[in-house]
GUPASE-811981 format. One record per residue (C-alpha): residue in three letters; x, y, z. Coordinates in steps of 0.2 Angstrom, whole numbers, plus 2048, in hexadecimal, padded with zeros to 3 digits. Layout:
+------+-----+-----+-----+
! code !  c1 !  c2 !  c3 !
+------+-----+-----+-----+
!  ALA !   X !   Y !   Z !
...
+------+-----+-----+-----+
//
This chain:
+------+-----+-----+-----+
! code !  c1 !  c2 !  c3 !
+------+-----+-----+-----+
!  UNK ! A3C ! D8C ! 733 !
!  UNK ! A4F ! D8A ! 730 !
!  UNK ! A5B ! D86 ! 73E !
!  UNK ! A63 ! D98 ! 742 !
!  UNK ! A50 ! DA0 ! 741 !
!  UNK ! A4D ! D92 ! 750 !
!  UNK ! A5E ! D9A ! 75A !
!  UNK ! A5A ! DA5 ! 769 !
!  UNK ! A61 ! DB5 ! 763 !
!  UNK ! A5A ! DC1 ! 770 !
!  UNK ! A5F ! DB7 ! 77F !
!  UNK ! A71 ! DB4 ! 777 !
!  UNK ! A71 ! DC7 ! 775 !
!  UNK ! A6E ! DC8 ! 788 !
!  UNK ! A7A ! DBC ! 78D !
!  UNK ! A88 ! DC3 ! 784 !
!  UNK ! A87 ! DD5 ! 78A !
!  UNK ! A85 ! DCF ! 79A !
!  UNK ! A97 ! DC5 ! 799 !
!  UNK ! A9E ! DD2 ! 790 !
!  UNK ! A9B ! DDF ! 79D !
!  UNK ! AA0 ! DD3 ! 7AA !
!  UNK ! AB2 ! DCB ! 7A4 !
!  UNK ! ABC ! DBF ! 7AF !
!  UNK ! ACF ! DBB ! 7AB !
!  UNK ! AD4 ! DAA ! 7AA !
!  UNK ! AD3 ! DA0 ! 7B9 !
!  UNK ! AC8 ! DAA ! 7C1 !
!  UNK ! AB9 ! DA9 ! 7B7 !
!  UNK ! AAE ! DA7 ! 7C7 !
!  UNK ! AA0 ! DB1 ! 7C4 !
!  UNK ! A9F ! DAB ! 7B2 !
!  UNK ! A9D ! D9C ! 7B7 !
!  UNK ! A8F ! D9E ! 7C1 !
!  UNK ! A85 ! DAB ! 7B5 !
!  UNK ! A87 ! D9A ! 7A7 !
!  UNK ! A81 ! D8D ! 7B6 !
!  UNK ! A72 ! D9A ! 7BC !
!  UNK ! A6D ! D9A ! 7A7 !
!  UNK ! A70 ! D87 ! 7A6 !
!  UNK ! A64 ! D84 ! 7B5 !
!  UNK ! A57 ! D8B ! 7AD !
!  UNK ! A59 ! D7D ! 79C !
!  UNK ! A50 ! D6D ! 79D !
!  UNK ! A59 ! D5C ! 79E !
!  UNK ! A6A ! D61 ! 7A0 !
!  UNK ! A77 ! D5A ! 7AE !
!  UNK ! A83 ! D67 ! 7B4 !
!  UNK ! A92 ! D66 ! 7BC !
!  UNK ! AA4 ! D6C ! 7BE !
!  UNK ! AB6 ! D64 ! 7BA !
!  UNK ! AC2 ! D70 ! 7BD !
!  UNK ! ABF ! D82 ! 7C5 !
!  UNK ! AB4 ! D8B ! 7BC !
!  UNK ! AAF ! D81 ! 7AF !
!  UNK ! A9E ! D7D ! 7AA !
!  UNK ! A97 ! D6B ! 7A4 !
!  UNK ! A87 ! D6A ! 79C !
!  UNK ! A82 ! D58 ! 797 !
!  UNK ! A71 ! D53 ! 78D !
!  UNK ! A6F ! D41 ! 78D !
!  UNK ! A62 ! D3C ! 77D !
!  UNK ! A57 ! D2F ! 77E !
!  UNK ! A5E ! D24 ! 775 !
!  UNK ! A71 ! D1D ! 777 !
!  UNK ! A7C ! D24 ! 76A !
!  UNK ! A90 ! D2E ! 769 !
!  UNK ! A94 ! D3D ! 774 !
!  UNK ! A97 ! D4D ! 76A !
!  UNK ! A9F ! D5A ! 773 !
!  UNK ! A9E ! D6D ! 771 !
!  UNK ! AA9 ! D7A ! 77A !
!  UNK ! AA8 ! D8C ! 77E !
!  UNK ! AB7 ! D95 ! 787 !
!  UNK ! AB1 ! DA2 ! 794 !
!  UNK ! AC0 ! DAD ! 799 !
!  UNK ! AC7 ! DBE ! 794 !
!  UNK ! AD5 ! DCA ! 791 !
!  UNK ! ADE ! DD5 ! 79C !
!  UNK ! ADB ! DE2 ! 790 !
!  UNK ! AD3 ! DF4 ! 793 !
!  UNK ! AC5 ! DF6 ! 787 !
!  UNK ! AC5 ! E02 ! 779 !
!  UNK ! AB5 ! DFD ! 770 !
!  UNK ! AA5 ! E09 ! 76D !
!  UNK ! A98 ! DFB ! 774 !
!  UNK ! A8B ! E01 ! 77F !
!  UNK ! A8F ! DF1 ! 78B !
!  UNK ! AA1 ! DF3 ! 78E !
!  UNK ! AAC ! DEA ! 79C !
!  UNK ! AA8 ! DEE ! 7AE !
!  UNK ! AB7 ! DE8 ! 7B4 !
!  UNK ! AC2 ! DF4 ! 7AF !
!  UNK ! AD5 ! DEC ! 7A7 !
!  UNK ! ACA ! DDC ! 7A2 !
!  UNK ! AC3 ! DDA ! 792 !
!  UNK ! AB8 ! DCC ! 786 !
!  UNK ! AC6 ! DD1 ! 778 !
!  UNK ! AC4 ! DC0 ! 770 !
!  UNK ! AB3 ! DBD ! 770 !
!  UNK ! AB0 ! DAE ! 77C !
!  UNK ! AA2 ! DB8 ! 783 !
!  UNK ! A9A ! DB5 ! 771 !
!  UNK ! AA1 ! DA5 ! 771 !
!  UNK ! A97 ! DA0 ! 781 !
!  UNK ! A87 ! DA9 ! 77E !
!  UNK ! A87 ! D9E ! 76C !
!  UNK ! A87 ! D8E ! 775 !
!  UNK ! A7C ! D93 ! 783 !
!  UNK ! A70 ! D96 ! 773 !
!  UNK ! A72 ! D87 ! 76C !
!  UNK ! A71 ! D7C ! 77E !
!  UNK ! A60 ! D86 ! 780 !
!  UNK ! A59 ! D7D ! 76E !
!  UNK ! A61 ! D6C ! 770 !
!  UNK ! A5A ! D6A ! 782 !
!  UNK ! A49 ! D6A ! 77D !
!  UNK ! A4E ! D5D ! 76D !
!  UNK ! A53 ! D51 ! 77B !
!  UNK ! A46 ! D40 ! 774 !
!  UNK ! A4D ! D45 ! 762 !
!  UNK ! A5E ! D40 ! 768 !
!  UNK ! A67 ! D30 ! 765 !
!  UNK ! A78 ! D32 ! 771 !
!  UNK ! A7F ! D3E ! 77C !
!  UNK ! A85 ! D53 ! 77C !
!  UNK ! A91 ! D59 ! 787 !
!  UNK ! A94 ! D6E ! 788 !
!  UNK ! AA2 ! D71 ! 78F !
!  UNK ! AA3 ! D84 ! 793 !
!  UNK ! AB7 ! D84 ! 797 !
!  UNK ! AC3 ! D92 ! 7A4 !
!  UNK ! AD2 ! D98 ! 79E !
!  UNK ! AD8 ! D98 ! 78E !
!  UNK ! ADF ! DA6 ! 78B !
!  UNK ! AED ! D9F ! 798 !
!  UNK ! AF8 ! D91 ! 798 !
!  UNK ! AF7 ! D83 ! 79A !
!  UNK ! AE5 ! D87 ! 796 !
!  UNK ! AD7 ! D82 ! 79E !
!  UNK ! AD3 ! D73 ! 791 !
!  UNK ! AE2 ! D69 ! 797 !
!  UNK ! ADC ! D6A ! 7A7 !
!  UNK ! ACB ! D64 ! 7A3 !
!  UNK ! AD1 ! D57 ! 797 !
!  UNK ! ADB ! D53 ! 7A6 !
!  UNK ! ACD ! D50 ! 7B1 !
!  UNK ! AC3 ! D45 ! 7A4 !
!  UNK ! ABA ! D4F ! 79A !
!  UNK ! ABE ! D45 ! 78B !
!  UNK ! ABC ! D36 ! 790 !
!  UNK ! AAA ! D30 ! 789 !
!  UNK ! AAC ! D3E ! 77B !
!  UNK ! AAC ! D39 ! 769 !
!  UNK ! AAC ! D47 ! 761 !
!  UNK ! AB1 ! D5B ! 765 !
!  UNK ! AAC ! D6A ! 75B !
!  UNK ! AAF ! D7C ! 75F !
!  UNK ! AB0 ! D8F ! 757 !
!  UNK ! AB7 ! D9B ! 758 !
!  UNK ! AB1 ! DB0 ! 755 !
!  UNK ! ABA ! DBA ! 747 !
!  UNK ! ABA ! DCD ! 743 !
!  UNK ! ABD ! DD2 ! 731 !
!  UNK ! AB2 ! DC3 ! 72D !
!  UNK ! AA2 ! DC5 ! 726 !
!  UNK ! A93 ! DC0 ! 72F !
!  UNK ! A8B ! DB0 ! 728 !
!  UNK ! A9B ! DAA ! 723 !
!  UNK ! AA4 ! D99 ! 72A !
!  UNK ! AB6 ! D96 ! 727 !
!  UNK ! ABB ! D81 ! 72A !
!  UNK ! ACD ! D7A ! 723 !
!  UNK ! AD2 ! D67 ! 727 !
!  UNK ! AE1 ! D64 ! 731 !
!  UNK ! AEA ! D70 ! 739 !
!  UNK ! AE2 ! D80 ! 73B !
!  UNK ! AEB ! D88 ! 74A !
!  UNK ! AFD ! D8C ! 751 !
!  UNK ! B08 ! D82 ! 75F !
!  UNK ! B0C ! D90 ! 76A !
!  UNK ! B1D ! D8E ! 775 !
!  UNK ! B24 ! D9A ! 780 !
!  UNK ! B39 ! D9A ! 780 !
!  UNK ! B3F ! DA2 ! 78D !
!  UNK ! B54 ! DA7 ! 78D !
!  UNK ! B5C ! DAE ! 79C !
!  UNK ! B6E ! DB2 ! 796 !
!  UNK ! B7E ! DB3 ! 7A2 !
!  UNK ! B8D ! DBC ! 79E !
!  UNK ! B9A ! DC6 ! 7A6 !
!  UNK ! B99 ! DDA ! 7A9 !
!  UNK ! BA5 ! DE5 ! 7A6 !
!  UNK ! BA8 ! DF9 ! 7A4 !
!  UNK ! BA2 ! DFF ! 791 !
!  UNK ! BB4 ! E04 ! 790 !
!  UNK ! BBB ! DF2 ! 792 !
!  UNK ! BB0 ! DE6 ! 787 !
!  UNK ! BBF ! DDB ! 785 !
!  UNK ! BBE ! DD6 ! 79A !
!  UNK ! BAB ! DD0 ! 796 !
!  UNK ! B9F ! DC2 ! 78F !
!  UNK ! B92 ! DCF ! 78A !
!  UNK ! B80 ! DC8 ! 78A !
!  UNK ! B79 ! DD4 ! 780 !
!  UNK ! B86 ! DD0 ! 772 !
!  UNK ! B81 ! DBD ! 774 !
!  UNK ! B6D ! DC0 ! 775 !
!  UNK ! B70 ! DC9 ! 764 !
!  UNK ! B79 ! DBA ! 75D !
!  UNK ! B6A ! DB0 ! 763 !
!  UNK ! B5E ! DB9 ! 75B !
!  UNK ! B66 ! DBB ! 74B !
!  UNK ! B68 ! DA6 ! 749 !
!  UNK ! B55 ! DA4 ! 752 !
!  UNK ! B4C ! DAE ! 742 !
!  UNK ! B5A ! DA5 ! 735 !
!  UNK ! B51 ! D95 ! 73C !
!  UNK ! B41 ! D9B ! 731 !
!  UNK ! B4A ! D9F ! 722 !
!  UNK ! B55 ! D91 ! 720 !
!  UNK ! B53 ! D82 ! 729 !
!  UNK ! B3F ! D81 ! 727 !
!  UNK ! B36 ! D7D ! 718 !
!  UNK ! B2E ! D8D ! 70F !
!  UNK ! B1D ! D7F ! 70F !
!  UNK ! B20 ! D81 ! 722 !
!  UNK ! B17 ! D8D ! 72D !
!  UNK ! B22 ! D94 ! 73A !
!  UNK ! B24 ! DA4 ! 745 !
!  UNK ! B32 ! DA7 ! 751 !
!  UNK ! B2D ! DB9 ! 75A !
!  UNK ! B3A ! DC3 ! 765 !
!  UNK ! B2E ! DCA ! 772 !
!  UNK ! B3A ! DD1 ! 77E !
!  UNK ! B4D ! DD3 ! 780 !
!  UNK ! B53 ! DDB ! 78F !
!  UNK ! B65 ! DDF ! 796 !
!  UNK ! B6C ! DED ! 79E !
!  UNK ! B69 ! DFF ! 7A6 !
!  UNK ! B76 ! E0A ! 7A0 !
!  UNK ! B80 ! E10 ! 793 !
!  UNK ! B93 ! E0A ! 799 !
!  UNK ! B90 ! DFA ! 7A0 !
!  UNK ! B8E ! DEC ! 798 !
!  UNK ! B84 ! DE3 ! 7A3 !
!  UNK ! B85 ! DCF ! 7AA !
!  UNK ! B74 ! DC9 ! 7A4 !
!  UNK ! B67 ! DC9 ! 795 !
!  UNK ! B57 ! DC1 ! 795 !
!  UNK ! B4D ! DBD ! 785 !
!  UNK ! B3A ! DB8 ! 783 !
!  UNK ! B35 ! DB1 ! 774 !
!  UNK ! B23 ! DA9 ! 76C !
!  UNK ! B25 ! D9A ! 75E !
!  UNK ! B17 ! D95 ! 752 !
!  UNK ! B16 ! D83 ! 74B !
!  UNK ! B0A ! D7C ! 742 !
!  UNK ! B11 ! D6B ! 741 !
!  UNK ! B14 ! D5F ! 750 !
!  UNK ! B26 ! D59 ! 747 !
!  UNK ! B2B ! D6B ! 741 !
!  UNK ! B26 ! D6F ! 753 !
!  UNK ! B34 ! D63 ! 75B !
!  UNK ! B3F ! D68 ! 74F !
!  UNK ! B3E ! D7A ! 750 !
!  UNK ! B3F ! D78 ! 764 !
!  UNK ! B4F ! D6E ! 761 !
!  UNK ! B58 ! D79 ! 757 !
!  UNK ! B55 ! D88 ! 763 !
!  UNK ! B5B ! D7F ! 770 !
!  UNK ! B6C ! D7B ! 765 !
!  UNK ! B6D ! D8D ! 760 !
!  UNK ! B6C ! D93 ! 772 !
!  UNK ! B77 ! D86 ! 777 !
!  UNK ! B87 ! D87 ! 769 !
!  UNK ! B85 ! D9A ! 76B !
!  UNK ! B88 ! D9C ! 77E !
!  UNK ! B95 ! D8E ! 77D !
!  UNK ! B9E ! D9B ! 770 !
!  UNK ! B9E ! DAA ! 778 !
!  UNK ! BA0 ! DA0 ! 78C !
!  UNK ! B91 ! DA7 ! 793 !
!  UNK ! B84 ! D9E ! 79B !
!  UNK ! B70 ! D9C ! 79A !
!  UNK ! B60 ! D96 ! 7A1 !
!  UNK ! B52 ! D90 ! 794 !
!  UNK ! B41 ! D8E ! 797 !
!  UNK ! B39 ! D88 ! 789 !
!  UNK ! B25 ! D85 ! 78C !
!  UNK ! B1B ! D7C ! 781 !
!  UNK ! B0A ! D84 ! 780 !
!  UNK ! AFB ! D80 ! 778 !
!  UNK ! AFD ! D72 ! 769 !
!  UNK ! AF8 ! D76 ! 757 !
!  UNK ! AE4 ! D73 ! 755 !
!  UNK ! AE4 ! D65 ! 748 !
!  UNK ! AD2 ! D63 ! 740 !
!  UNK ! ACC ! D4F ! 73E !
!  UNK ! AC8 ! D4D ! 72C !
!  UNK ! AB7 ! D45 ! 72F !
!  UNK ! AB3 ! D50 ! 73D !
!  UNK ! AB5 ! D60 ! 731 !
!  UNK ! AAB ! D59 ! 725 !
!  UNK ! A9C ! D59 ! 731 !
!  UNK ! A9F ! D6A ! 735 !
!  UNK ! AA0 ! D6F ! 720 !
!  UNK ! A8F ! D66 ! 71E !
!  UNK ! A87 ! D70 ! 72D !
!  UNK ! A8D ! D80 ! 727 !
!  UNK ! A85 ! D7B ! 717 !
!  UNK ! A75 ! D7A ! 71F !
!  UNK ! A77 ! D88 ! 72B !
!  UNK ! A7F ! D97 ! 720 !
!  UNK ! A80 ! D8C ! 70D !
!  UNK ! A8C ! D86 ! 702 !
!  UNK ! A92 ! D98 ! 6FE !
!  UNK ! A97 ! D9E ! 70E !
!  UNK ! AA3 ! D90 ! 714 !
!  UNK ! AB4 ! D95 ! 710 !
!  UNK ! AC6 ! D8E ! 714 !
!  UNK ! AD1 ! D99 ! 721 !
!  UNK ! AE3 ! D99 ! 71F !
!  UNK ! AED ! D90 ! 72C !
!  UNK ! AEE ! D9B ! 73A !
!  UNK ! AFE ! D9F ! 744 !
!  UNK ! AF3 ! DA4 ! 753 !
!  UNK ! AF0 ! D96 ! 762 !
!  UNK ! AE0 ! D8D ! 76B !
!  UNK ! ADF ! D82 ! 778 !
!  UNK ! AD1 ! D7A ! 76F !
!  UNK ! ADF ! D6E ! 769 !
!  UNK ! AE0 ! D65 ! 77A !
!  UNK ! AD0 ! D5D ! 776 !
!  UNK ! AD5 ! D5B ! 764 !
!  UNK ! AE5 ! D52 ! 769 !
!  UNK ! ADC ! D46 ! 772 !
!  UNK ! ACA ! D42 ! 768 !
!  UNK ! AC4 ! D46 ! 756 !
!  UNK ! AC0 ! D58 ! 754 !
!  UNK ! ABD ! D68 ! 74A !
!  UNK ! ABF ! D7A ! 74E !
!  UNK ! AB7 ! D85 ! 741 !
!  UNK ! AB5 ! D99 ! 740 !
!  UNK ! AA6 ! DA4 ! 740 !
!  UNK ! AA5 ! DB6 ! 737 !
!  UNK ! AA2 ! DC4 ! 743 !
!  UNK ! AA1 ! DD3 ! 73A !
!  UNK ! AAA ! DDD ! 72D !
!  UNK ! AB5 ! DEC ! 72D !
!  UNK ! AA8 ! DF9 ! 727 !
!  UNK ! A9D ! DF2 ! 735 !
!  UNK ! AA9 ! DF8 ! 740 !
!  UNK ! AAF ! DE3 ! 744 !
!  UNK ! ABF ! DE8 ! 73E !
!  UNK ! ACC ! DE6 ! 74C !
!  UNK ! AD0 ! DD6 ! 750 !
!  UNK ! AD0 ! DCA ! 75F !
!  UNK ! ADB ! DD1 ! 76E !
!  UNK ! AD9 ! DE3 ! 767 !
!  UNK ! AD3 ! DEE ! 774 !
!  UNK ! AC5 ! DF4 ! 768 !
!  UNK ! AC0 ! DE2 ! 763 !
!  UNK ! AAF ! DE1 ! 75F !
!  UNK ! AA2 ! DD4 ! 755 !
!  UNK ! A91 ! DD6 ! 74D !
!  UNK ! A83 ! DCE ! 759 !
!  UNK ! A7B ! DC7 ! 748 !
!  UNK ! A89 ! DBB ! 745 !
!  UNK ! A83 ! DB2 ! 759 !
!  UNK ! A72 ! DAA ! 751 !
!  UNK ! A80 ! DA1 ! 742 !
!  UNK ! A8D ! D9A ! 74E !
!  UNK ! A7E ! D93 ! 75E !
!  UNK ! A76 ! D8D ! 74D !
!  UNK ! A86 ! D83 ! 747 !
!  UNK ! A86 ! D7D ! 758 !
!  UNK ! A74 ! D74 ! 758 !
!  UNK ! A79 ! D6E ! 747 !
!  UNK ! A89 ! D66 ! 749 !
!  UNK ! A81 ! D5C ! 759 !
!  UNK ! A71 ! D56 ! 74C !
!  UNK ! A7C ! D54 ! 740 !
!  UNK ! A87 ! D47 ! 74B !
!  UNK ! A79 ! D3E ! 754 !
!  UNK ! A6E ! D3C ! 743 !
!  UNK ! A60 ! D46 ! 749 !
!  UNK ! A52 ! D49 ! 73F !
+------+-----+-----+-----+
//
């Protein structure tokens, strides 16, 4: 019998309808949290507890002494209304699974269910850490890696669900596979003044324009075109009428790194754009600039133990390389701290009707694809800890 026939797909099934008609936002994943302990109870030789509210800490200690491997699943959803034609949808009506951490938690829940019963087999330690909030900075990994969750781990491995991805199909690239994610945040100070005199003004509209222009020229000239960078405008407001220009403008920006030194480096050079040109048109500002979530950066050994258990699970020809992507995980908190390798999982194609992506309000995955990720799971862990 091979490893995904041994997954418990029916009960993974269940599990994942349930938390997908039942979605919690993050930081109030409460009675999440408890559905996961109740299925958790009910799994031989584990120790459960908690480290930061609503998390969920599973450890099976093996018979024998050996490295901790840890696996993570994020529970939380979206404040998104669904859209999607599933018989289960949300319950909880403005809140959505939209990125598939219900799947994401039924997979290890599957593959806790096969490793607890391999407990004699097991040379080492395994830690499942079903994790809050991280859809929301500063994420709920921080916080746990905060409060020592990392702290005895060797090793960390996790996935991720994705539409337009055929099922069967395991996407791994070494290094860096996510995006930083900052926040900048511009509150601009002028001077008003009637439409009719723009001479007697420091317009913070005309400054906020000037900011923008020089914030995209950032991408286009002072970064390398082998450098992966995004600079969003995701808001610019001033202003409530026609005639007046008003005192104030406030900009909201979202900028993508993928490198930890073109990360500085971009943050400087907005800070010296905003800076020189306020100081040139004598208006003032306020500047929030919030570094989010760190780029995940994939540990060159750890990834190769994740490529040899896809090729076990799903075979040599359906392991494939992702591009870098632009989108952010708080996954890189453990990553930033311990060895570690996030990987992807095919859930479904277009004609399947999997074809709008995570956050989409009609997101939506093929069930077929739970058996492959609980299965790379259970491998990864006997992979790691030399179980025969």
């Amino acid at each position: 019998m091979s490893i995904v026939e041994l997954m418990p797909q029916q009960d993974m099934i269940v599990w994942r309808r349930h938390l997908h008609e039942h979605p919690e936002l993050s930081f109030h994943e409460v009675e999440t949290a408890k559905y996961i302990r109740g299925i958790l109870d009910t799994f031989p030789n584990l120790e459960i507890s908690s480290l930061t509210e609503n998390s969920v800490i599973a450890t099976l200690k093996g018979s024998k002494p050996g490295k901790t491997v840890a696996l993570r699943a994020d529970i939380d959803a979206l404040p998104i209304i669904e859209e999607s034609d599933v018989t289960f949808p949300s319950k909880n009506h403005g809140v959505m699974h939209a990125c598939g951490h219900d799947t994401h938690t039924a997979m290890l829940l599957g593959a806790i269910k096969v490793l607890a019963e391999m407990q004699d087999k097991i040379a080492g330690t395994v830690k499942f850490i079903f994790q809050p909030a991280e859809e929301e900075p500063p994420g709920g990994a921080k916080l746990l890696v905060e409060a020592g969750v990392m702290d005895d781990v060797d090793e960390v491995f996790g996935l991720h669900i994705a539409p337009n991805v055929p099922v069967g199909v395991i996407g791994i690239r070494k290094g860096a596979l996510t995006a930083a994610s900052d926040v900048v945040t511009l509150n601009i100070h002028g001077k008003g003044s009637h439409g009719s005199t723009p001479d007697l003004s420091i317009d913070p509209i005309l400054v906020g324009v000037e900011i923008i222009s020089n914030l995209n020229n950032i991408v286009s000239r002072n970064i390398s075109p082998f450098d992966n960078v995004v600079i969003s405008i995701g808001e610019f407001n001033s202003g409530k009428t026609s005639n007046v220009i008003p005192n104030d403008a406030r900009i909201q920006a979202t900028v993508r790194t993928n490198d930890p030194e073109v990360r500085k480096y971009v943050k400087k050079r907005i800070e010296e754009i905003i800076k020189g040109v306020c100081e040139m048109y004598g208006a003032t500002y306020e500047l929030d600039y919030l570094l989010g979530y760190s780029p995940v950066i994939n540990d060159s050994a750890a990834t190769d133990l994740v490529i040899q258990a896809a090729n076990k699970v799903v075979g040599v020809n359906h392991v494939v390389e992702p591009p870098i992507m632009m989108g952010s995980e708080d996954f890189s908190a453990y990553t930033d701290v311990k060895p570690g390798s996030f990987f992807i999982l095919g859930g479904g194609t277009a004609a399947e009707g999997c074809g709008y992506m995570n956050h989409h309000p009609k997101f939506k995955i093929n069930e077929d694809c739970l058996v492959y990720g609980a299965a790379m799971h259970t491998q990864i862990v006997l992979d790691c800890l030399n179980v025969e």
